[in-house]
N, C-alpha and C positions, 0 to 999 in steps of 0.2 A: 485539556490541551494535550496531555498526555499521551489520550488514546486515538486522539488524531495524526498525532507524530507517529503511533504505531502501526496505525493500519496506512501511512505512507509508507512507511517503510517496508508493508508487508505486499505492499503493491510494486514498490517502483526497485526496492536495492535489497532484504534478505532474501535468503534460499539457503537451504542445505544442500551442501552437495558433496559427493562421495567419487572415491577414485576405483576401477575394478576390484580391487580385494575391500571394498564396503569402510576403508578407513575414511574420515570424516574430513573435508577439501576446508573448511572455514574453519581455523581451531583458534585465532586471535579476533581480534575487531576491526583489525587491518585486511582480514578477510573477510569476515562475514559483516557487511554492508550494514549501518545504520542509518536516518537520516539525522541530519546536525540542523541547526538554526538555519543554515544557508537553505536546505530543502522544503522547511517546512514554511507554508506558507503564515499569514499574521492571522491570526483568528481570533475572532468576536464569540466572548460568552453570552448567550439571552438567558438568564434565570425567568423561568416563566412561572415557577411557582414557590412559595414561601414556605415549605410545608418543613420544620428541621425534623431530625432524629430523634426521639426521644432517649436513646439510650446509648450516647454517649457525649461528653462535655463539649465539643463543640457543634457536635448537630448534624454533625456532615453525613453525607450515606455514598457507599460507593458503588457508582455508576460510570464510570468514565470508559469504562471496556462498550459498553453497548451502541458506539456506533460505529466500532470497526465493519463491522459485518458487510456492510453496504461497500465500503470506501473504494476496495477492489472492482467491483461491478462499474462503478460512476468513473472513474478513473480510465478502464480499459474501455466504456462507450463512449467518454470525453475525447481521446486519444480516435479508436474509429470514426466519431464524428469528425473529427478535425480532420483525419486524412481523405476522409470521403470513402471509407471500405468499410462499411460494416462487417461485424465479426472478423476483422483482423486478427484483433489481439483473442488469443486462445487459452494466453496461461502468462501465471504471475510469477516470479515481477518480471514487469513489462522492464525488460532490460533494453538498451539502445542493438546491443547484437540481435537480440531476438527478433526486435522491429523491424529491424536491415535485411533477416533473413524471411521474414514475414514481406515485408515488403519485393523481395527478388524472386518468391516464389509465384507471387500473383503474374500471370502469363497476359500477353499483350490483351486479348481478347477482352480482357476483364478486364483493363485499363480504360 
């Protein structure tokens, strides 16, 4: 659940960003974007196989990063699908300004 939370957040609210002299724009949590419970949607685990660790006492093995990779991609075709613009979205995170400006640049014709 973990790494689902993360790669929301690497889709929809983090970014580094920096001001002309290269000093760093998010230096609290109040700036640099998380997502909270509120964001993250409810999510069902499938254990699809039995197979524990053998080499440490509770068994477990860490995989929880490996489906971020995707989450970005499915997220930003989810979003073009729903507006009807394929390749809208160009770059993450899909912030609501971005989308505003993404959306004002497309010219009648391609309406």
């Amino acid at each position: 659940h973990g790494g689902a939370a993360q790669a929301i957040g690497g889709a929809l609210f983090e970014e580094f960003t920096y001001d002309d002299e290269g000093n760093p724009q998010a230096t609290t949590f109040m700036d640099y974007l998380l997502p909270t419970m509120a964001e993250v949607p409810e999510l069902i685990t499938i254990i699809s196989e039995d197979a524990p660790a053998l080499d440490n006492p509770l068994g477990v093995k860490g995989a929880g990063e490996g489906g971020i990779t995707g989450v970005a991609a499915a997220i930003a075709a989810a979003v073009d699908e729903a507006l009807g613009r394929p390749g809208i979205v160009r770059r993450v995170p899909i912030t609501p300004a971005r989308l505003s400006l993404a959306l004002k640049e497309v010219t009648p014709c391609q309406a």
